[in-house]
C-alpha positions as CSV (number, residue, x, y, z in Angstrom):
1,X,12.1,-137.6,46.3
2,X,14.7,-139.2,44.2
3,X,14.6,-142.6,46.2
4,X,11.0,-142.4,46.5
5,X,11.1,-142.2,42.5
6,X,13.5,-145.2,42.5
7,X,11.1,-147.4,44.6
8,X,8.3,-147.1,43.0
9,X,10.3,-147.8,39.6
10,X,11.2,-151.2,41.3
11,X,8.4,-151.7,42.8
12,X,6.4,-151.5,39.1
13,X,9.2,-153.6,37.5
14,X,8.0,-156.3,40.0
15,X,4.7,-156.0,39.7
16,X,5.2,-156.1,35.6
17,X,7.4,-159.3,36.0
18,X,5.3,-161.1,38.5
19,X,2.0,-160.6,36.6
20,X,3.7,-161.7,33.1
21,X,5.2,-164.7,34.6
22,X,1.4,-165.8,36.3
23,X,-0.2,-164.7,33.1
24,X,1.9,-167.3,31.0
25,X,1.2,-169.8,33.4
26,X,-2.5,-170.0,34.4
27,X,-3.6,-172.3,37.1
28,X,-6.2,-174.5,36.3
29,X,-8.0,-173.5,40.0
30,X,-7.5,-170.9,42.7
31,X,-9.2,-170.5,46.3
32,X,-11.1,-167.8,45.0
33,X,-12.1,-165.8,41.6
34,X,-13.4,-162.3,41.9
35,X,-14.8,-161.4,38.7
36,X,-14.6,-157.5,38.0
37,X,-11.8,-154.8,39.3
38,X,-14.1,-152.5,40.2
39,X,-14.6,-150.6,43.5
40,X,-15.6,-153.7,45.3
41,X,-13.8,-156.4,43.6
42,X,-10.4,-154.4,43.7
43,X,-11.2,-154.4,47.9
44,X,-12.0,-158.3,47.6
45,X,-9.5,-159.5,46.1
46,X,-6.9,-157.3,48.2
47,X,-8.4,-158.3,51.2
48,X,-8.2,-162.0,50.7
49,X,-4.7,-162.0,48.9
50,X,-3.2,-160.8,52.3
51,X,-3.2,-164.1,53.5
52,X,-0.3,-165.7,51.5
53,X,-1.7,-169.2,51.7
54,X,-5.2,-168.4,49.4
55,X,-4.6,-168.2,45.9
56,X,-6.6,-165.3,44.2
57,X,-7.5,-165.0,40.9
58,X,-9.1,-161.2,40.0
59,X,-10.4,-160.9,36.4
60,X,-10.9,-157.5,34.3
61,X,-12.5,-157.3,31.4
62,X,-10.6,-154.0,30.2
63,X,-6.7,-153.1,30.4
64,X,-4.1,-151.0,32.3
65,X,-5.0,-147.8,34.3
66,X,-1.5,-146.6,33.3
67,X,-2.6,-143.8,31.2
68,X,-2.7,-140.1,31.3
69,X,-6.8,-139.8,31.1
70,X,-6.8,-142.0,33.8
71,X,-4.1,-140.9,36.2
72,X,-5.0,-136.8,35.8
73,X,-8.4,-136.2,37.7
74,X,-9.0,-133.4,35.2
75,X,-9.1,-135.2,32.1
76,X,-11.5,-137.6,33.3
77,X,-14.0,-136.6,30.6
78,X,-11.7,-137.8,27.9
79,X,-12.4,-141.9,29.1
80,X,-15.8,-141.3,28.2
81,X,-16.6,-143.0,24.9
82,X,-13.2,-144.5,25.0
83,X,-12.3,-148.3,25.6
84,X,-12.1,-147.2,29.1
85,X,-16.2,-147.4,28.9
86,X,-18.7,-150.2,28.6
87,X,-20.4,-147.5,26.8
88,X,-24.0,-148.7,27.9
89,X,-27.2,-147.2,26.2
90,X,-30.5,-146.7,28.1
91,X,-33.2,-147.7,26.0
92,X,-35.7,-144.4,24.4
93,X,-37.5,-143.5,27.3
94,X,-41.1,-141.6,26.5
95,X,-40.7,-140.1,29.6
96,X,-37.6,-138.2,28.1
97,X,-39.3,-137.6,25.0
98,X,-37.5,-140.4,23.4
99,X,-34.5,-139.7,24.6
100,X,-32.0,-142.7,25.2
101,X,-29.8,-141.5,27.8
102,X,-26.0,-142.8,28.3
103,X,-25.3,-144.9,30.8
104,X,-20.9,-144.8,30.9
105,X,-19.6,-147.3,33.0
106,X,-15.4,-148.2,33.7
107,X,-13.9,-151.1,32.0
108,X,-10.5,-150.6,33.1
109,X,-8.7,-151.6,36.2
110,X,-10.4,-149.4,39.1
111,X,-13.7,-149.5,36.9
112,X,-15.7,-146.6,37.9
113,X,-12.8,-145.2,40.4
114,X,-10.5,-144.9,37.5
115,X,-12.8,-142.9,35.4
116,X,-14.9,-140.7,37.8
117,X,-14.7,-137.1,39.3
118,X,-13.3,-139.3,42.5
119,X,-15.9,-137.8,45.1
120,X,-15.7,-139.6,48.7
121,X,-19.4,-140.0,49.4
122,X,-20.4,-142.3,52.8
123,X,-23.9,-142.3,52.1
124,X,-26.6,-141.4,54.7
125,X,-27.0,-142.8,57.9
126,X,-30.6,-143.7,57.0
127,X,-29.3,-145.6,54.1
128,X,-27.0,-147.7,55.7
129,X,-30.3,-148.4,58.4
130,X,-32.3,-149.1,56.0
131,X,-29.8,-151.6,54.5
132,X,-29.7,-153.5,57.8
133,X,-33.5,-153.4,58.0
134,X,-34.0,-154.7,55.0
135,X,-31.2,-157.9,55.4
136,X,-32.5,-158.3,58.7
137,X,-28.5,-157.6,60.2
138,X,-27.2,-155.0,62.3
139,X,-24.1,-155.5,60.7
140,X,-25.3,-153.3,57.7
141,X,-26.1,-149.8,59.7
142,X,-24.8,-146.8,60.2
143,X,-23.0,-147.6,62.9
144,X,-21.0,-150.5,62.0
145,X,-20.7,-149.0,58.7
146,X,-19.0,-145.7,60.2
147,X,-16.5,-148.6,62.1
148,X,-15.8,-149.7,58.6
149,X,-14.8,-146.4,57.1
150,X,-13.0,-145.5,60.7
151,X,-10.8,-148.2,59.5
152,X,-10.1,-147.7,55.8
153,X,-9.8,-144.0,55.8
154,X,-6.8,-142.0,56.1
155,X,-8.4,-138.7,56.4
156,X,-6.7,-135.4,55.6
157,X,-8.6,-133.2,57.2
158,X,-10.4,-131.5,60.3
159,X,-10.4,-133.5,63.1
160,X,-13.0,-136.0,63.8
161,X,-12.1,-139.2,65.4
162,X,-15.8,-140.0,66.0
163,X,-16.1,-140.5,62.5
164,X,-12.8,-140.4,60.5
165,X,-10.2,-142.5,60.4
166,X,-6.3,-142.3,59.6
167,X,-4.0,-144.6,58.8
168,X,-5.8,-146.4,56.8
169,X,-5.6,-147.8,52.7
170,X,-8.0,-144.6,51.1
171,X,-6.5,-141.4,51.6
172,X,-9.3,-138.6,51.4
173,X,-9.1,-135.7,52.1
174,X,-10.9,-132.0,51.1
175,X,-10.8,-130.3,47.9
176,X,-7.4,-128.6,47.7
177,X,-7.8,-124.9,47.6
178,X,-11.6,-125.0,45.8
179,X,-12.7,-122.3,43.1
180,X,-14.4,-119.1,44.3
181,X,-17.7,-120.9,42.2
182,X,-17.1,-123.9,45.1
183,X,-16.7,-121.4,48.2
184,X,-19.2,-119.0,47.1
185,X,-21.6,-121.6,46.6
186,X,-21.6,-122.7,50.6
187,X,-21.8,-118.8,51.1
188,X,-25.4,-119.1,48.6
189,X,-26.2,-121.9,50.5
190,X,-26.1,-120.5,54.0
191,X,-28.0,-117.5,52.7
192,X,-31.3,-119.3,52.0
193,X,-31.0,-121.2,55.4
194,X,-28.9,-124.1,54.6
195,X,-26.0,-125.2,57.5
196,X,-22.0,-125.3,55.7
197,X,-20.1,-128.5,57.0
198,X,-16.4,-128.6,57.1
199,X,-17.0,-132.1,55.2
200,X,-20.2,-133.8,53.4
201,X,-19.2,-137.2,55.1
202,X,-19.0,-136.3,59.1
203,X,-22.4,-134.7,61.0
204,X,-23.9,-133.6,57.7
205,X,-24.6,-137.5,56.9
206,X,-26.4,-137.8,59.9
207,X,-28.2,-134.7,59.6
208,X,-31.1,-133.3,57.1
209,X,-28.6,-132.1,54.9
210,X,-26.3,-129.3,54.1
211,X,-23.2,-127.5,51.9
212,X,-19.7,-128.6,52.2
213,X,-16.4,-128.4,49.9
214,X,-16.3,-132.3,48.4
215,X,-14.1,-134.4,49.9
216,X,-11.9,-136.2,47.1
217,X,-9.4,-138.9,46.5
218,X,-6.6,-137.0,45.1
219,X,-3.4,-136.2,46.2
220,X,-0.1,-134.4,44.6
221,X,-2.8,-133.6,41.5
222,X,-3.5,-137.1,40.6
223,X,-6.6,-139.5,40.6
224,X,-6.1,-142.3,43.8
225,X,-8.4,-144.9,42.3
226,X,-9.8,-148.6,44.7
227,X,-7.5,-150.0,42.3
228,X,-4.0,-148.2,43.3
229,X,-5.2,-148.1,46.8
230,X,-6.3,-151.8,47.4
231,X,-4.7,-154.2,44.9
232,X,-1.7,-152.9,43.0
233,X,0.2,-152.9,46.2
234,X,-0.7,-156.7,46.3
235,X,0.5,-157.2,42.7
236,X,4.1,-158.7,43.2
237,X,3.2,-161.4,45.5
238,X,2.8,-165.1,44.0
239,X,-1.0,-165.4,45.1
240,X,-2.6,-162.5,43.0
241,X,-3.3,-163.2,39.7
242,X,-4.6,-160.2,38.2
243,X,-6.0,-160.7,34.5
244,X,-7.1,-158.2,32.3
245,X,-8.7,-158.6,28.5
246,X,-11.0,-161.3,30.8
247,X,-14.1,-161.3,29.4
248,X,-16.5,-163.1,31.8
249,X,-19.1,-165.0,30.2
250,X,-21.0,-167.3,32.4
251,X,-20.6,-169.6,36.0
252,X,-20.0,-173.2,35.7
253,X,-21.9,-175.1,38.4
254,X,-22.3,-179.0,40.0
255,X,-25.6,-179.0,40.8
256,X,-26.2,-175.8,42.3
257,X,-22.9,-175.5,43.4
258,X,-21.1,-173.1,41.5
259,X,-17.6,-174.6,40.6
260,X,-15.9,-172.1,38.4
261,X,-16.2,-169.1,35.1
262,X,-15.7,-169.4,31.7
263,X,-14.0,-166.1,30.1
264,X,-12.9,-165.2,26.7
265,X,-9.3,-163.8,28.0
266,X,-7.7,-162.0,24.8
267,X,-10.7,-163.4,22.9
268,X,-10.1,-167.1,23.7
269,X,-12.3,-169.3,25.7
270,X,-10.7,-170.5,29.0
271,X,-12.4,-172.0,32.2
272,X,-10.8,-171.3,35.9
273,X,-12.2,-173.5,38.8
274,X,-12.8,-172.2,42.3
275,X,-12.3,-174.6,45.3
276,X,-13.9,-171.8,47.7
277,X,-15.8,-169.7,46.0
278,X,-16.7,-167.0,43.4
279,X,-17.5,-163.5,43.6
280,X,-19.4,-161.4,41.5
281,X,-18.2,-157.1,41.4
282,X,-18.8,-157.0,37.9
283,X,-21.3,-153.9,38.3
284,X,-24.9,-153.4,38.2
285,X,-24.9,-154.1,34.7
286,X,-22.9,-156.8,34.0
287,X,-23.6,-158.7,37.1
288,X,-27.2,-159.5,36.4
289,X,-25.9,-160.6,32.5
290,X,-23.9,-163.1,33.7
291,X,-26.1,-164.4,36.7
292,X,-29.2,-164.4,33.9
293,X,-26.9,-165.7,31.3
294,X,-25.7,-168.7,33.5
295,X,-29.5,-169.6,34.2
296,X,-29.8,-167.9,37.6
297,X,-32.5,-164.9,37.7
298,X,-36.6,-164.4,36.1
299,X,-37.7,-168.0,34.6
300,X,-40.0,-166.3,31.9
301,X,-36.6,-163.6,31.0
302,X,-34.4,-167.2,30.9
303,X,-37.2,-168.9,28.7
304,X,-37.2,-166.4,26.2
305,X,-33.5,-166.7,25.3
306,X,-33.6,-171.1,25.7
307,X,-31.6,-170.5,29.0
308,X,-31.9,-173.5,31.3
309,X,-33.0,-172.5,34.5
310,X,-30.7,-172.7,37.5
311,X,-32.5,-170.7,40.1
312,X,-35.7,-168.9,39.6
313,X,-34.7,-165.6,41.0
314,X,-37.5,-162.7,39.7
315,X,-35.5,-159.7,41.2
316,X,-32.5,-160.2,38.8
317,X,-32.2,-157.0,36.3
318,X,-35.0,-155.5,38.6
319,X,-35.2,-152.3,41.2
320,X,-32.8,-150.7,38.7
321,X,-32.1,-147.1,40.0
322,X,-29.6,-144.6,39.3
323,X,-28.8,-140.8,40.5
324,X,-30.5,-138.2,38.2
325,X,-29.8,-134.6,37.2
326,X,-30.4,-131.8,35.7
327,X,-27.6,-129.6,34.6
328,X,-28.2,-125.9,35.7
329,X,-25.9,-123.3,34.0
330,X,-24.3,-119.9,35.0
331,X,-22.3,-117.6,32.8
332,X,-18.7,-115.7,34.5
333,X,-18.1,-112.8,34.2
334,X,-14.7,-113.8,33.4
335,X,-12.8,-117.3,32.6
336,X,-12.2,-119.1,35.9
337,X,-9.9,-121.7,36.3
338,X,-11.1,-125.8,37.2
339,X,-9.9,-127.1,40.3
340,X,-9.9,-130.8,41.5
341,X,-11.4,-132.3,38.4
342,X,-14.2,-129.7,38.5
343,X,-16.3,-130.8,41.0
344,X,-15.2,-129.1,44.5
345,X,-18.7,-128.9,46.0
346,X,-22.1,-130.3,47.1
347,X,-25.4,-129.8,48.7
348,X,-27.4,-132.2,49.7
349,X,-30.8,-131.1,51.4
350,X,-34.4,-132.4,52.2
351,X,-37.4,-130.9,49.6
352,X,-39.6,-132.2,52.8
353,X,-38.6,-132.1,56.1
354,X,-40.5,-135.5,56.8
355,X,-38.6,-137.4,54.7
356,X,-35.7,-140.0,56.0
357,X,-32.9,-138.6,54.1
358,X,-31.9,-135.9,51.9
359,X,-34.0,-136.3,48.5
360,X,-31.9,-133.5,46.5
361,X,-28.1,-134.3,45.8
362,X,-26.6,-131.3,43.8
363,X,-22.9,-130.9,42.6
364,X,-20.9,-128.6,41.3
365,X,-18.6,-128.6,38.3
366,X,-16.3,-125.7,37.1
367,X,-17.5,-126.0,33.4
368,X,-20.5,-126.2,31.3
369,X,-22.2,-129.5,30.9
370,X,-25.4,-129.4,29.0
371,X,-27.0,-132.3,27.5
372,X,-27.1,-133.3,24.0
373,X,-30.7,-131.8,23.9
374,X,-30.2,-128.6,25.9
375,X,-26.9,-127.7,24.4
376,X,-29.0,-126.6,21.6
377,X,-30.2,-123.5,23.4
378,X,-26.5,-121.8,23.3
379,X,-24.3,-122.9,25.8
380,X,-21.6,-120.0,27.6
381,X,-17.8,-120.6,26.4
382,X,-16.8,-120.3,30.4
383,X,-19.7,-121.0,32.7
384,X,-20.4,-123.3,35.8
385,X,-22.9,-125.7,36.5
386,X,-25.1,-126.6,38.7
387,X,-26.6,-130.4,39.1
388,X,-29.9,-130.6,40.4
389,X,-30.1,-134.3,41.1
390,X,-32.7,-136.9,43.0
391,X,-30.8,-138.5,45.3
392,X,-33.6,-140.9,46.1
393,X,-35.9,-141.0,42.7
394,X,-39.1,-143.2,42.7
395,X,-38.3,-144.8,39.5
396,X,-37.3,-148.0,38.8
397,X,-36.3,-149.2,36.1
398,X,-35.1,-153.2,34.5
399,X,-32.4,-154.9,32.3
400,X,-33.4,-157.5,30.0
401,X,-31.0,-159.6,28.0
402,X,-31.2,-159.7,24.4
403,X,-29.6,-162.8,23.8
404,X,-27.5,-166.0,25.3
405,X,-24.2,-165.2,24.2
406,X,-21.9,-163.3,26.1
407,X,-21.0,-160.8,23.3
408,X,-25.4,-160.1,23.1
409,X,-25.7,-156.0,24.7
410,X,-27.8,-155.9,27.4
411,X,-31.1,-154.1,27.1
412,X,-31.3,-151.1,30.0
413,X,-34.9,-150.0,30.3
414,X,-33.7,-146.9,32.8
415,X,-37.2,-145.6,33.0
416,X,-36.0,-142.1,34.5
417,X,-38.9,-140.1,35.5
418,X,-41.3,-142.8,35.1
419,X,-43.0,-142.2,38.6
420,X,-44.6,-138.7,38.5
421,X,-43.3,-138.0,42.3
422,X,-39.9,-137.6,40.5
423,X,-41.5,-134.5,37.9
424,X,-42.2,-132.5,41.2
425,X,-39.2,-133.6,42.5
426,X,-37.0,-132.4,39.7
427,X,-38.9,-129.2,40.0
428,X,-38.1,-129.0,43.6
429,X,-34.7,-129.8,43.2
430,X,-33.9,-127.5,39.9
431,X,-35.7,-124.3,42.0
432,X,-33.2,-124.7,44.6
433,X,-29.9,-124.7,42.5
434,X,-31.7,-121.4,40.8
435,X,-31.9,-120.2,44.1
436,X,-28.4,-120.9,44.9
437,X,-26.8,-120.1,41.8
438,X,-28.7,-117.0,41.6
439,X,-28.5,-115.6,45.1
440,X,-26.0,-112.5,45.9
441,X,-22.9,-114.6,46.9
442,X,-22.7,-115.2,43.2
443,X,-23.0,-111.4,41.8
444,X,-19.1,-110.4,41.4
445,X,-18.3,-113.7,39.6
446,X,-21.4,-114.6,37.5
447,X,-22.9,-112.7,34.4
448,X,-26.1,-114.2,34.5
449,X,-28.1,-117.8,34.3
450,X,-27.9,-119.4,31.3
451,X,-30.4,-122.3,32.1
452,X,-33.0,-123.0,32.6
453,X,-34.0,-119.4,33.6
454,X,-38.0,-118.2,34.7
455,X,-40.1,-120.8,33.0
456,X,-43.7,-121.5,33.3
457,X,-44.6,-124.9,35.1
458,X,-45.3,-127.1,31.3
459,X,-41.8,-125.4,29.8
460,X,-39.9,-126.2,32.8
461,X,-41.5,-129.9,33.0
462,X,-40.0,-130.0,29.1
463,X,-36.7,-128.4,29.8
464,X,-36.2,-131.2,33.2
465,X,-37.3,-133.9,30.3
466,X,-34.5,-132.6,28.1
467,X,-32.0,-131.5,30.6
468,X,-32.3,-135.1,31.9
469,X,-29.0,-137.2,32.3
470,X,-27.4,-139.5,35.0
471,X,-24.8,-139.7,37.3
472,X,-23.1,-142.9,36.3
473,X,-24.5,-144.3,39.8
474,X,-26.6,-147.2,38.2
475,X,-27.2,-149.8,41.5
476,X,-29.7,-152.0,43.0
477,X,-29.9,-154.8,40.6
478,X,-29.4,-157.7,42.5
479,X,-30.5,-156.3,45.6
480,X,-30.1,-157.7,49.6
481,X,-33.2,-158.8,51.6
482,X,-35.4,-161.3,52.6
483,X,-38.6,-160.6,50.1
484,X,-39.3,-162.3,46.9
485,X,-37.3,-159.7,44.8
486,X,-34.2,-160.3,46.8
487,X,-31.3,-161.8,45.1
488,X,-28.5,-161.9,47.9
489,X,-29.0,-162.4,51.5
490,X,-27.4,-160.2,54.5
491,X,-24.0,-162.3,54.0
492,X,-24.0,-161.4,50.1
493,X,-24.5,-165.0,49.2
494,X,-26.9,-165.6,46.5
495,X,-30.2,-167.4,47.3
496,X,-30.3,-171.0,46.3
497,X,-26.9,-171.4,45.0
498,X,-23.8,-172.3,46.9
499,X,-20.1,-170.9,46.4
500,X,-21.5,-167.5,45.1
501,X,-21.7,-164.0,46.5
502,X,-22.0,-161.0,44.8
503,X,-20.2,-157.7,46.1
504,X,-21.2,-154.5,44.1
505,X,-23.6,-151.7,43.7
506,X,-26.0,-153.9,42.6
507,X,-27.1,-155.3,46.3
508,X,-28.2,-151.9,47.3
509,X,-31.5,-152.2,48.8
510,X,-32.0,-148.6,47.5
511,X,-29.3,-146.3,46.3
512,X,-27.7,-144.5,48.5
513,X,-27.1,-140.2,49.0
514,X,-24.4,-139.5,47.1
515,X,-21.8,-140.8,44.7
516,X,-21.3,-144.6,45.1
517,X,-18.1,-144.6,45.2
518,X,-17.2,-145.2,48.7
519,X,-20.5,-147.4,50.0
520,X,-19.0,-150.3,46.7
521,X,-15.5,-150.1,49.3
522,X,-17.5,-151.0,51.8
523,X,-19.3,-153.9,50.4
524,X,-16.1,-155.1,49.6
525,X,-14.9,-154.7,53.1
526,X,-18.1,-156.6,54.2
527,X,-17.7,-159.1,51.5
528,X,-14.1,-159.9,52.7
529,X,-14.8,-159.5,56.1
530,X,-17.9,-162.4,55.8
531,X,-15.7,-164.7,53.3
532,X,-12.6,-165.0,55.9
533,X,-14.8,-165.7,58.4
534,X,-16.8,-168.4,56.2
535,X,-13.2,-169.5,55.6
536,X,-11.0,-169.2,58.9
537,X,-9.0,-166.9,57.2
């Protein structure tokens, strides 16, 4: 333990020496820029460093993961509102009542990985089919996906070489010893007819749906972010740059060739040139800024703000979509303890048989969590909730800029519950967690449900409007295809410009079941994979 102490105190002396001395001296060009160290752009820029001859230059608008909040799964709550977060703010939806919902995002090293309740969720073999249907490659589907995550994964679990992997860079592995609230929930859940997995990411992926204890990237009690997995390893060799205070503001092109970025790192303006290429993982907020903000996206959006148009691309800051929920809450009979971070559990099940995937996507967490709105009604000092979430919602929803400049917020016009079909549902979804949370499994540990309770069909339509808040899974912003609306084609590169890819939630066709987390690794993975083949790497 002692030696293994030792190394790693060496091993971050190099890292803080190497990085220092490539901070003070800046090239003027490297091979490639990824621009965001995020789940995908932390696998980018990894994957592409481990060829010592490509110099990689990976920029980060926010600072060090090297802080308790950040390296303690539990006290991930506390990087909410902090510099850790963009801190993003829907616009007042009327379809909330007004309500302007908070759309958190990571600015840190590890982005949304650092800051998250680090659930492994593969998304649904439908998704990934309907990915490679709608890029027109197979190279998108379930299958070659699950050869993806065969490869990356070292699993710590039940055997299942069909589907996991071991030995590879993201150690997963189940929930260590879950919560009675976590086991007794799969006990709930078989009860009313719903099939237990021993993982959500094996056969109940490929299945209609089902309970399992979460699979999580945690080990020894702390947080294993993209970040600490992919591209600190890589941080003492010569060819990864890795800047943070970066502030990317816009592409510089030749044509339409793009040739570089200027950033504001540490506040001051600096331009780095790529000979090979640049790639975009800044999120599915901040990616469509910059691509609207260097002229590349809606000609009428660019017109408003006196944008010269680069590429007339409509879908940019469209097909916005996000995971939505609905925070159901139970009262113990006696303080419980939190396990894991919280969240130890999840169903995901079909409110229609006839549908292509799972439409309801409910997890657990070991405390509490109203909204601003429904805390009002009196909240239990130890209680657990329930989120009853749309893991496919209807809505869609659009970002608009409000200015040029890179320092002008974005506008997010979520428009959660816009489509009626997401109203029933909500109401679908929330009747299932009271089933569950209310069903005999429960009786020795919980006092009683705390919300929403019996309500009539207008008050529970209210309470869903007010109970409303999101799962920090915003995606689909500059999505892949071949229609009008598609940004990116099945290579990631974006239409009409050369040099330029874009590798982050915001090419999902449509977001996929479950936490995001793990489908952004494997558009990096994909994104690497295409790039050193472009490049005979």
């Amino acid at each position: 333990m002692h030696d293994t102490q030792t190394n790693e105190h060496a091993f971050a002396e190099a890292v803080r020496r190497n990085q220092a001395a490539l901070r003070a001296a800046l090239n003027t060009h490297y091979d490639f820029i990824v621009c965001g160290a995020g789940s995908s752009g932390c696998v980018v820029a990894a994957r592409l460093a481990a060829n010592p001859d490509v110099q990689v230059l990976l920029l980060e608008a926010g600072s060090s993961d090297d802080v308790a909040s950040v390296i303690d799964p539990a006290q991930w709550p506390l990087n909410l509102g902090s510099e850790r977060d963009w801190g993003f703010m829907a616009e007042p939806n009327p379809h909330l009542g007004g309500r302007a919902l908070p759309m958190n995002m990571g600015r840190v090293l590890g982005g949304g990985s650092s800051i998250n309740v680090m659930l492994w969720a593969r998304g649904h073999r439908s998704d990934w089919n309907y990915f490679a249907a709608q890029a027109g490659n197979d190279a998108w589907n379930y299958e070659s996906v699950l050869k993806i995550y065969r490869r990356i994964e070292d699993w710590h679990g039940p055997l299942d070489p069909e589907r996991r992997g071991q030995g590879g860079p993201v150690y997963v592995a189940p929930a260590h010893a879950p919560q009675p609230a976590a086991t007794l929930m799969l006990e709930a859940a078989r009860s009313l007819g719903v099939p237990t997995f021993d993982s959500p990411n094996g056969a109940m992926m490929e299945a209609d749906g089902g309970a399992a204890i979460n699979d999580l990237r945690i080990r020894d009690g702390k947080r294993l972010s993209v970040f600490r997995s992919y591209t600190y390893p890589r941080m003492a060799q010569p060819n990864l740059t890795v800047l943070t205070g970066a502030l990317v503001s816009k592409l510089s092109f030749d044509g339409r060739t793009v040739t570089g970025v200027e950033a504001l790192v540490d506040g001051q303006p600096h331009w780095f040139g790529a000979t090979r290429e640049v790639i975009l993982s800044l999120g599915a907020v901040n990616t469509p800024k910059v691509l609207m903000q260097s002229g590349i996206g809606p000609e009428q959006e660019l017109g408003r703000h006196g944008i010269t148009v680069r590429q007339h691309l409509p879908g940019v800051g469209q097909n916005h979509q996000d995971h939505v929920s609905f925070g159901c809450i139970w009262e113990y009979a006696e303080p419980q303890q939190v396990g894991n971070g919280g969240s130890e559990a999840t169903l995901y099940w079909k409110s229609d048989p006839a549908l292509d995937a799972p439409d309801m996507l409910h997890c657990q967490v070991e405390f509490p969590v109203p909204s601003a709105e429904t805390a009002a009604r009196g909240v239990p000092a130890h209680g657990w909730t329930m989120f009853a979430g749309l893991a496919h919602p209807k809505s869609r929803g659009e970002l608009l800029l409000s200015g040029p400049g890179v320092h002008d917020a974005i506008i997010i016009r979520a428009n959660t519950l816009s489509d009626p079909e997401d109203m029933q549902a909500a109401l679908a979804s929330v009747e299932m967690c009271r089933a569950l949370g209310n069903a005999s499994a429960f009786g020795r540990l919980v006092k009683g449900e705390s919300m929403p309770g019996k309500l009539g069909r207008e008050q529970m339509q209210a309470w869903v409007r007010s109970a409303a808040v999101t799962y920090w899974h915003q995606s689909c912003t500059a999505k892949m295809g071949r229609d009008a609306m598609s940004v990116v084609d099945a290579s990631l590169q974006v239409y009409g410009i050369d040099k330029l890819r874009i590798a982050d939630a915001s090419i999902m066709p449509r977001i996929t079941t479950g936490n995001t987390m793990a489908p952004c690794v494997v558009i990096g993975e994909r994104a690497a994979d295409l790039i050193k083949t472009r490049h005979g790497l």
